[in-house]
C-alpha positions as CSV (number, residue, x, y, z in Angstrom):
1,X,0.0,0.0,0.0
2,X,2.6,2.2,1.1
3,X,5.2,1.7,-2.1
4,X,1.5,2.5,-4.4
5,X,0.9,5.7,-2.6
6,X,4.5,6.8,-3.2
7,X,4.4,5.6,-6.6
8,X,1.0,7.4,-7.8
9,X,2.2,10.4,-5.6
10,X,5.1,10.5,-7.6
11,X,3.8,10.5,-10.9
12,X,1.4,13.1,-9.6
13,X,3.7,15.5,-9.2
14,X,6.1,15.0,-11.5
15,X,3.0,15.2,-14.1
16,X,2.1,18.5,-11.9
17,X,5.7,20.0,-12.9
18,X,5.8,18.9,-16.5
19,X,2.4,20.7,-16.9
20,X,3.9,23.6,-15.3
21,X,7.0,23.9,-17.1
22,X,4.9,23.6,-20.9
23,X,2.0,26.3,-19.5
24,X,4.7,28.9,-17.4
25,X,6.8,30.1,-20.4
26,X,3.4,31.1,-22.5
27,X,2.3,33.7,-19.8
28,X,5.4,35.9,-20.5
29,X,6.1,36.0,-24.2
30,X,8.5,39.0,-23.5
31,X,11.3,38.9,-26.7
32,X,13.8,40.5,-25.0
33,X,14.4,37.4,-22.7
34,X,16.0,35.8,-26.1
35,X,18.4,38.1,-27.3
36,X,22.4,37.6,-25.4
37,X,23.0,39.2,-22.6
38,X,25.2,42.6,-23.2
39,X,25.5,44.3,-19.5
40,X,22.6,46.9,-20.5
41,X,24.4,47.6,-24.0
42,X,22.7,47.2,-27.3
43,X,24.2,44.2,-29.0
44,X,26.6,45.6,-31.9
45,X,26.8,41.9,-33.8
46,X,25.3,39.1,-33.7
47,X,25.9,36.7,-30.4
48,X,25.7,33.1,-32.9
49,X,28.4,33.4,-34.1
50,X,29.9,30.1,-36.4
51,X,31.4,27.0,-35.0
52,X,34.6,25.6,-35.9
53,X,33.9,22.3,-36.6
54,X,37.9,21.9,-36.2
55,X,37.4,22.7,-32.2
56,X,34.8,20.3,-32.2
57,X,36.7,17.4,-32.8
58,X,39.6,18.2,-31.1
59,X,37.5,18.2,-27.8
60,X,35.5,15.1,-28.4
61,X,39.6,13.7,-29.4
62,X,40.6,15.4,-25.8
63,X,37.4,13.4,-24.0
64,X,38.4,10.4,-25.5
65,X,41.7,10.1,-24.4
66,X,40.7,11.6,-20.9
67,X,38.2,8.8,-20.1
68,X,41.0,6.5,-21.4
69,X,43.6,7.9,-19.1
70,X,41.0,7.7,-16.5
71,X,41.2,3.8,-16.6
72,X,44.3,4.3,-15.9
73,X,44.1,6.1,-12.2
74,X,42.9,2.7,-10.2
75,X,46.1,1.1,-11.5
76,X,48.3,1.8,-8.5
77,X,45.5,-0.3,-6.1
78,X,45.2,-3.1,-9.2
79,X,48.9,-3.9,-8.7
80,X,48.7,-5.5,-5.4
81,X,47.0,-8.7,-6.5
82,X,48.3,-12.1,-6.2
83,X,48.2,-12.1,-10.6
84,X,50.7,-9.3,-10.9
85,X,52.0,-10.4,-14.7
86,X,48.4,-10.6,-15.6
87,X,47.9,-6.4,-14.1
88,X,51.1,-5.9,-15.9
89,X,50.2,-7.1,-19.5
90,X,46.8,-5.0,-18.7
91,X,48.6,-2.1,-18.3
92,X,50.6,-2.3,-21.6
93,X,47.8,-3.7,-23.3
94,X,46.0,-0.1,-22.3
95,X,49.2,1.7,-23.1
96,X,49.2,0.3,-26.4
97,X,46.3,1.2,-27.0
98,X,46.4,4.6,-25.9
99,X,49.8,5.5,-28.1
100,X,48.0,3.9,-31.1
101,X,45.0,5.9,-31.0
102,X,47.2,8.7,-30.4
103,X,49.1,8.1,-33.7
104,X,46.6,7.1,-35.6
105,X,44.7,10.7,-34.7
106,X,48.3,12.5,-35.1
107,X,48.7,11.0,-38.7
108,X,45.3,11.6,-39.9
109,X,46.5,15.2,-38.7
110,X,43.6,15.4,-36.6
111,X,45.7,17.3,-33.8
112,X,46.7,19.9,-36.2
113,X,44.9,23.2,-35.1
114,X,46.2,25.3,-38.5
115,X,44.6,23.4,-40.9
């Protein structure tokens, strides 16, 4: 009984604040809310300005090889098992995989910002 109270209590009001969030925005049509904010200045350009599409994948490249590193951080701890050659070809197996990804992006020149 308790777990079916929570439940339909919990649809309720998260059906409550999806209502809410559709109905709020159409009571203040105001277009000055969508323009960029300027500190009180009229905007001289335009605020969209283009997207390199060159910074783009050089950050999805950078979060790539972060979360790769970041297998590498619980290392230190994974070394004090009874299988250490087994951590140890883990570790170069990771390695290797890290310096060929990084070569493979560094010969497709995908590192190269001047291009």
């Amino acid at each position: 009984m308790n777990l079916a109270l929570a439940l339909t209590t919990s649809i309720l009001l998260a059906l409550l604040l999806i209502t809410i969030t559709f109905w709020l925005p159409q009571l203040n049509t105001y277009t000055e809310k969508h323009n960029p904010y300027e500190c009180g200045f009229d905007p001289t350009t335009s605020a969209h300005l283009p997207f390199s599409m060159k910074f783009f994948l050089i950050a999805i490249t950078f979060l790539l090889f972060d979360l790769e590193i970041a297998l590498l951080l619980p290392l230190p701890w994974a070394t004090q098992t009874n299988n250490l050659m087994l951590t140890i070809n883990m570790i170069f197996t990771l390695l290797i995989i890290l310096a060929l990804g990084l070569a493979y992006e560094w010969s497709q020149k995908g590192l190269d910002w001047t291009e």
